[in-house]
C-alpha positions in Angstrom: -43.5 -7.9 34.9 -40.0 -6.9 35.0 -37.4 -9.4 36.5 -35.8 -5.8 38.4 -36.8 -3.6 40.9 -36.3 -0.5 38.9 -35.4 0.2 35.1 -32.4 2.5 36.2 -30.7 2.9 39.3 -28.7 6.3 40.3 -25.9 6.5 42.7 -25.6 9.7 43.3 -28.2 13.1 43.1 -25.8 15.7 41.8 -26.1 17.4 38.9 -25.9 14.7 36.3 -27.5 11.8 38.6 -30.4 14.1 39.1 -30.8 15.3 35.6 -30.6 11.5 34.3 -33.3 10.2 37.3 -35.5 13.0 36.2 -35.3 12.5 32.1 -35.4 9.0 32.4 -38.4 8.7 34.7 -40.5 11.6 31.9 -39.6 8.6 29.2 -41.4 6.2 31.6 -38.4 4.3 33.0 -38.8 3.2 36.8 -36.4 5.4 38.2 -34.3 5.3 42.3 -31.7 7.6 43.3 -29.2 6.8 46.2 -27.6 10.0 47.9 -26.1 9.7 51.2 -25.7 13.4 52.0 -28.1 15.9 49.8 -29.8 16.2 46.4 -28.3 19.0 44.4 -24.5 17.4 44.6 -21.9 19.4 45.4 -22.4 22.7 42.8 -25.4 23.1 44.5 -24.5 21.8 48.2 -20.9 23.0 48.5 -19.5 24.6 45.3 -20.5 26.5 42.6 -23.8 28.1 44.0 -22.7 28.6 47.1 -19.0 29.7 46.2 -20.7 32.3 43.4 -23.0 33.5 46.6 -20.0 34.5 48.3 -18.1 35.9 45.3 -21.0 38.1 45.1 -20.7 38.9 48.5 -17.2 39.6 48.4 -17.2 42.1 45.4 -19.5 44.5 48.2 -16.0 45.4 49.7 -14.6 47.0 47.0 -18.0 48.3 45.2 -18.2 50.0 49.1 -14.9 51.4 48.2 -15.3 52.9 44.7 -19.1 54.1 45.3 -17.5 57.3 46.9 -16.0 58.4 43.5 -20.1 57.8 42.1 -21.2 60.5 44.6 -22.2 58.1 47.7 -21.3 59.1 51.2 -20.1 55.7 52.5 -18.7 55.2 56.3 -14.8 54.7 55.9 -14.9 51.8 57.9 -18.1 49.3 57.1 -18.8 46.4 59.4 -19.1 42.8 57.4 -20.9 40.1 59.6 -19.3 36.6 57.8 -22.1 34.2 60.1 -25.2 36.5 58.2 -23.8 35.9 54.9 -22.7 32.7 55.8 -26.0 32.0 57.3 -27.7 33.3 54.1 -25.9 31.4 51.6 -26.4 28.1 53.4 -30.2 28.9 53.2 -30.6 29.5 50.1 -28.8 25.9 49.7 -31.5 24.6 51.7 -33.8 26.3 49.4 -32.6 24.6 46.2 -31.9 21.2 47.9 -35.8 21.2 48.8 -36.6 22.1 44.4 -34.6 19.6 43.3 -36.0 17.2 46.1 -39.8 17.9 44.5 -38.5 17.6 41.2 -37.3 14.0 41.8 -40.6 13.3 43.6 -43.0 14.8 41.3 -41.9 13.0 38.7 -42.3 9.8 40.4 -38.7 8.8 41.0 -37.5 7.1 44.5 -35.5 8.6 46.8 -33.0 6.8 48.6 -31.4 8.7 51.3 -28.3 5.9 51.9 -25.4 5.2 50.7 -25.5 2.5 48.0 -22.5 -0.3 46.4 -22.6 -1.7 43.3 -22.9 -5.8 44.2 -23.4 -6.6 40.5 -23.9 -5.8 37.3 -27.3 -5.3 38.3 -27.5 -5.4 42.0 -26.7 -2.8 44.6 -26.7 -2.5 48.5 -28.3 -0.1 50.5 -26.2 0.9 54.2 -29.6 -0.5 55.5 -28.7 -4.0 54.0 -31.3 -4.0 51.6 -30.5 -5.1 47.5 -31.9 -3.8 45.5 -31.6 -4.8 41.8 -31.9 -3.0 38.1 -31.9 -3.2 34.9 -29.5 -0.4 34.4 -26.9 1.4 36.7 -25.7 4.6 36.7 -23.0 6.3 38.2 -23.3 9.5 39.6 -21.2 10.6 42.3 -19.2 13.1 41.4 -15.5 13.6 42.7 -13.9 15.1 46.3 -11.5 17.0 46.9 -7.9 15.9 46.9 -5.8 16.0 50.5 -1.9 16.2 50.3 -0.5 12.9 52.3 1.5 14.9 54.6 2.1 15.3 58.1 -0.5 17.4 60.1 -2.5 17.6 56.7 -5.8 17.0 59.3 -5.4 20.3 60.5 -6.3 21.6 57.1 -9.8 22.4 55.4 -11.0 22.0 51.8 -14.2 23.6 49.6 -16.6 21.1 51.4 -15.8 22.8 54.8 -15.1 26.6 53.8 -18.9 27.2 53.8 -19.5 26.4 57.6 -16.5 28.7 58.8 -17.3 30.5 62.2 -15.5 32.7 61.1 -12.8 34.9 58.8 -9.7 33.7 59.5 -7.1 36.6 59.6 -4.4 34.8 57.9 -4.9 31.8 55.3 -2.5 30.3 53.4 -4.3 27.9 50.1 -2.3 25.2 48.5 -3.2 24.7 44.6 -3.3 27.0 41.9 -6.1 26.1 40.0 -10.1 27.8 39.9 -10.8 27.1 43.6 -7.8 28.2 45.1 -8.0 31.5 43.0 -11.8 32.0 43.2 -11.0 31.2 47.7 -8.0 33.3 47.5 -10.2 36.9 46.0 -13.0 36.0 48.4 -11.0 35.8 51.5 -9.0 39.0 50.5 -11.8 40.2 50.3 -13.2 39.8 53.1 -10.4 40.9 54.6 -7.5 38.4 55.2 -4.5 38.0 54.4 -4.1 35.0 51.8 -0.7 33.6 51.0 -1.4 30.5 48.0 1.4 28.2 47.4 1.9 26.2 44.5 4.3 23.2 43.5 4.9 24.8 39.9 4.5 28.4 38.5 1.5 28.3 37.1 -1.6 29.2 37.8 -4.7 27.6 36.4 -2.9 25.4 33.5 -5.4 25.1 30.6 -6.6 28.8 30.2 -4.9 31.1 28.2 -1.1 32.4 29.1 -1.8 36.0 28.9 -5.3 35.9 31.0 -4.1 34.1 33.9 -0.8 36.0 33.7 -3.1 39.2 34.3 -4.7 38.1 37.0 -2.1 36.9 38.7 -0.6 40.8 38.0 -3.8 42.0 39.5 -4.2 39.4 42.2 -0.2 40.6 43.8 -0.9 44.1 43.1 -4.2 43.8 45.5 -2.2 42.0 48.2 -2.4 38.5 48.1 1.2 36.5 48.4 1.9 33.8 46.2 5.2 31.3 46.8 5.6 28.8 43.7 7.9 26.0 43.6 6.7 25.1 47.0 6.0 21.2 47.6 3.7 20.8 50.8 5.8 19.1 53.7 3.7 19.5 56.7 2.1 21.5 59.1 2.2 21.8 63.0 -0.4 23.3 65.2 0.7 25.2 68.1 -0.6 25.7 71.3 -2.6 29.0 70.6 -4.0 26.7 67.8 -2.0 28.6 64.8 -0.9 26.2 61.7 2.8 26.6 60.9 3.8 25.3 57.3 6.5 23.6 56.2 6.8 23.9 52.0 10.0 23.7 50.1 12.3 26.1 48.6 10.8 28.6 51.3 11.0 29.6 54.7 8.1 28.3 56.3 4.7 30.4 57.3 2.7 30.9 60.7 -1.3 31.1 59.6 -4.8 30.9 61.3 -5.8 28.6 58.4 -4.8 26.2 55.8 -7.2 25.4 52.9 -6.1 22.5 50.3 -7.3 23.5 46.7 -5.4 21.3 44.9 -7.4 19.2 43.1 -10.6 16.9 43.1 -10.3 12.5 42.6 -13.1 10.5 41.4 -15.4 9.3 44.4 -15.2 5.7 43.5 -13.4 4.3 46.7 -15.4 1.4 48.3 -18.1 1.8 45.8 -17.8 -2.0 45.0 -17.4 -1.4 40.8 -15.0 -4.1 40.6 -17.6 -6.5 41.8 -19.2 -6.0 38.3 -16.2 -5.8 36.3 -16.0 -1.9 35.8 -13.2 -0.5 35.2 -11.5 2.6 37.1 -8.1 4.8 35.3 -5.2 5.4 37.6 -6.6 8.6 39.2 -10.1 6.7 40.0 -12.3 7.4 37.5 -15.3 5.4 35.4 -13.8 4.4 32.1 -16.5 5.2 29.4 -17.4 4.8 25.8 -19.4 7.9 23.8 -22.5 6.4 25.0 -21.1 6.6 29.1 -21.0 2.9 29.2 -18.3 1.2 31.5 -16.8 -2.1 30.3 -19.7 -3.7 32.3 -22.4 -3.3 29.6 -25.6 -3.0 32.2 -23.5 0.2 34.5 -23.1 3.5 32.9 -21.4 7.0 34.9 -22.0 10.3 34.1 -19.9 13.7 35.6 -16.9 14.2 37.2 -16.8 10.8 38.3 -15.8 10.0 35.0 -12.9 13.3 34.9 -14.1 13.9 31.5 -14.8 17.9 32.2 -15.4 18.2 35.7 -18.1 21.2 34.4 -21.6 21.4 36.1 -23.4 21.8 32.5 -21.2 18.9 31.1 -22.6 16.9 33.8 -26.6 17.6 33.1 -25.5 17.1 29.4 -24.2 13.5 30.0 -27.3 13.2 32.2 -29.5 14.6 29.6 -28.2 12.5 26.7 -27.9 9.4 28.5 -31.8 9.1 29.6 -32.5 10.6 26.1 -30.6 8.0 24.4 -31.6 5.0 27.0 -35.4 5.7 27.2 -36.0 8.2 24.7 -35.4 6.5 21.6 -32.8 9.5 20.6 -29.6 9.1 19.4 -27.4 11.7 20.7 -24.2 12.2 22.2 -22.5 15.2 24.2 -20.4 17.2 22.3 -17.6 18.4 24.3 -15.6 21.1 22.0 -15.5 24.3 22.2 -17.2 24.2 26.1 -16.6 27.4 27.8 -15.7 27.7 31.1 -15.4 30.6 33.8 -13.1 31.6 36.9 -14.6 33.5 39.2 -12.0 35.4 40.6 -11.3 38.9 41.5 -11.9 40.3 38.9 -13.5 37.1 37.1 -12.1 35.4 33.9 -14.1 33.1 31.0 -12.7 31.6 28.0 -14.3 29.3 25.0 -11.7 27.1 22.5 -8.2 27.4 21.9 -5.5 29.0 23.6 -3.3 30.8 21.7 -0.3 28.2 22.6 -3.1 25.5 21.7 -3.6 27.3 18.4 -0.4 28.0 17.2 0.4 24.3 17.9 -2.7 22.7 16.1 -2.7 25.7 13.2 0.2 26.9 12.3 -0.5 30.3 11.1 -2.6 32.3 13.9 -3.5 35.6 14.0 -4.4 37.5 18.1 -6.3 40.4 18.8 -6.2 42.5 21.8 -8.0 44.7 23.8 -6.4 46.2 27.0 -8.7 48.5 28.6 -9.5 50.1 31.9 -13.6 50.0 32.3 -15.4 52.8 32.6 -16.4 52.2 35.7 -12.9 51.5 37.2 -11.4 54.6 35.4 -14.0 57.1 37.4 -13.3 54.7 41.0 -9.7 55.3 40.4 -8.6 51.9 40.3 -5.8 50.9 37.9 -7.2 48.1 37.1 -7.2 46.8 33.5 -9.4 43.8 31.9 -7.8 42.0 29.1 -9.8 40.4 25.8 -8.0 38.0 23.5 -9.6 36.7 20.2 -7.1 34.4 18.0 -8.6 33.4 14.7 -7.0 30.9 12.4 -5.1 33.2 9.8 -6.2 31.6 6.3 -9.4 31.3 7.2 -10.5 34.2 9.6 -12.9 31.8 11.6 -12.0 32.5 15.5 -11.2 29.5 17.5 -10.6 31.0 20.8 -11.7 33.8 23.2 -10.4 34.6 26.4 -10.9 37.7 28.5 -10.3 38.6 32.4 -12.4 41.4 33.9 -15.4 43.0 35.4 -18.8 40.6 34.0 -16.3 38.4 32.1 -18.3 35.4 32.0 -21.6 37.4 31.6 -19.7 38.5 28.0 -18.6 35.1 27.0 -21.6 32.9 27.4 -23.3 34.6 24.6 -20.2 35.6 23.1 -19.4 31.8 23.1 -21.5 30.8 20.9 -20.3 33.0 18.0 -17.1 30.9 18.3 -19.3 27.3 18.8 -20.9 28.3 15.4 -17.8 28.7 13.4 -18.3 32.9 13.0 -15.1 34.8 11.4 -13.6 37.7 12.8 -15.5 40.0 9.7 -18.7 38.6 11.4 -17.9 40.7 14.6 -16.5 43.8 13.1 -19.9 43.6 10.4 -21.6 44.3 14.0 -22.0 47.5 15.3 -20.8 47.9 18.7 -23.2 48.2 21.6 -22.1 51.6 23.4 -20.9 52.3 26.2 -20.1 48.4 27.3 -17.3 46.5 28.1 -18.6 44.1 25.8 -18.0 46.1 23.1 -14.5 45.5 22.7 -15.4 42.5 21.2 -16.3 44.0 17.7 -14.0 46.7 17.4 -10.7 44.7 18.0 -8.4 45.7 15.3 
């Protein structure tokens, strides 16, 4: 008879908390889960599947537009009703909540709908008051999204809240520069507001590669939306007829319906009572870990973006995955975490996999790029001007490509598969030895010269 409650306890039911409950509970481990809001964690309650929903959604208004030019007699003026898609999304969220809910549950592990504190190295408290103890912890619960400390930053929203909007707002201005701000910023221009996103530095989305970002942010002006860089947040006022004014420097400021904060997401740690057990947080929050997602207090272990490792949704189940395979599965295994690809889902999209060419050059030496910049086919016959970009850099003495980035029309759909030619150490010969699959975009790939 054990001494514990459970084998493993879970804080948290995202996407690594539920992936770990799950594994660990098929390897025979007596398995809870805490979540005080919903299973699925926020990609599947309030970020990626939702957000991809209304990317989806979003790309209607201009396929609308260019199906003329393919021979389709469509109104000049379509009506968009935001609540139906909205109201769509959000059930399909209810939908997946509900299969990862029976997943837990048929697989015999508890579900705790409250919100749980660490109390020990092996104890934790329910909101009810209960303790509960276990052999293991594990972290799980993810990360929020950052809010400026500024004056009126109340009046603002973030991701969490943009799913729930009554409505469109006319005018918008985002504050960040990094994947949500530019996935929000093509959605809402889409859907036809005016988006102005501000940024303290000029860059947009630091860490992909120089000339892929610098496209879209080409294509992003050229379709209407206003960026102002340099621009520190300094406050914003609500008037009377409930419009935000902001206040940013080294620009005048800006009258809007809506402010939206995208910059940035902080380890959900705050008043989780780790230091009770001796666990030990960075400076931005997060779970210190070994390989093995151990904290300094041997018995509690985190997983996800709690521990702002790669705040990634697959990364997550990974750490998950390996974690209850490793604990109660007698298997030793790790997560590997080079060479993870990553997407952008903007307007139009963007994915990359490895190095950047700046990375390259700086970790190489000797580099050698390829480029393709190509309208599609489909864009040339629409009569949109729009251009996608590929970029493969290979290491010159060797020919083996360590990075692939590209911005355009199915640009992640490309790369995932594409991907894992670069995971596997392929050469550039290995793609031109492949004949080209025509007519694609993806083609471009294997006939870069």
């Amino acid at each position: 008879m054990s001494e514990y409650d459970y084998d493993l306890f879970v804080i948290g039911a995202g996407s690594g908390g539920t992936r770990a409950a799950r594994v660990s509970a098929a390897h025979g481990a007596k398995v809870a889960v805490a979540e005080e809001y919903r299973v699925g964690g926020t990609c599947v309650i309030r970020g990626c599947v939702p957000k991809k929903l209304l990317v989806y959604g979003a790309h209607f208004a201009e396929d609308l537009r260019d199906a003329k030019a393919f021979g389709w007699d469509v109104p000049s003026q379509c009506d968009f009703s935001w609540p139906r898609l909205r109201d769509n999304v959000l059930s399909e969220v209810d939908r997946i909540n509900g299969a990862y809910t029976s997943t837990l549950e048929n697989h015999g592990v508890d579900i705790i709908h409250e919100r749980a504190t660490v109390t020990g190295p092996h104890s934790v408290r329910l909101a009810s008051g209960r303790e509960v103890t276990a052999e293991r912890i594990l972290i799980a619960v993810g990360a929020r999204p950052a809010v400026p400390d500024c004056p009126g930053a109340e009046h603002g929203i973030t991701s969490n809240e943009a799913f729930h909007l009554d409505g469109v707002p006319k005018r918008i201005l985002i504050a960040g520069a990094g994947y949500i701000a530019n996935e929000f910023a093509g959605v809402f221009h889409q859907f036809g507001a005016h988006v102005i996103l501000i940024n303290r530095t000029d860059v947009i989305l630091r860490g992909y590669d120089e000339s892929i970002r610098d496209r879209l942010l080409q294509i992003s002006m050229t379709k209407g939306i206003e960026f102002r860089f340099h621009a520190e947040f300094e406050g914003i006022e609500k008037g009377e007829d409930g419009c935000l004014t902001v206040k940013m420097s080294n620009h005048e400021p800006v009258t809007v319906d809506m402010v939206m904060f995208a910059t940035g997401r902080v380890p959900n740690t705050d008043g989780l009572g780790l230091e009770t057990a001796g666990v030990e947080l960075d400076a931005k929050g997060a779970v210190k870990v070994n390989e093995q997602a151990q904290s300094t207090c041997p018995s509690i272990y985190a997983v996800g973006d709690v521990t702002n490792r790669v705040q990634l949704t697959p990364v997550a189940i990974r750490e998950g995955q390996a974690f209850a395979d490793r604990t109660y599965g007698g298997k030793d295994v790790t997560v590997d975490y080079d060479c993870i690809p990553s997407a952008v889902f903007s307007h139009p999209p963007m994915a990359g996999v490895g190095m950047t060419e700046g990375e390259a050059k700086s970790k190489l030496g000797s580099v050698k790029v390829y480029l393709s910049d190509f309208r599609p086919m489909k864009n040339v016959l629409a009569g949109r001007n729009e251009r996608a970009l590929y970029k493969m850099i290979c290491d010159d003495v060797t020919g083996r490509i360590v990075g692939l980035h590209m911005i355009g029309p199915d640009a992640p759909e490309i790369l995932q598969a594409a991907a894992i030619a670069v995971k596997a150490g392929l050469t550039k010969e290995a793609f031109d030895q492949t004949v080209a699959l025509h007519p694609t975009m993806a083609e471009e790939l294997v006939l870069m010269k």
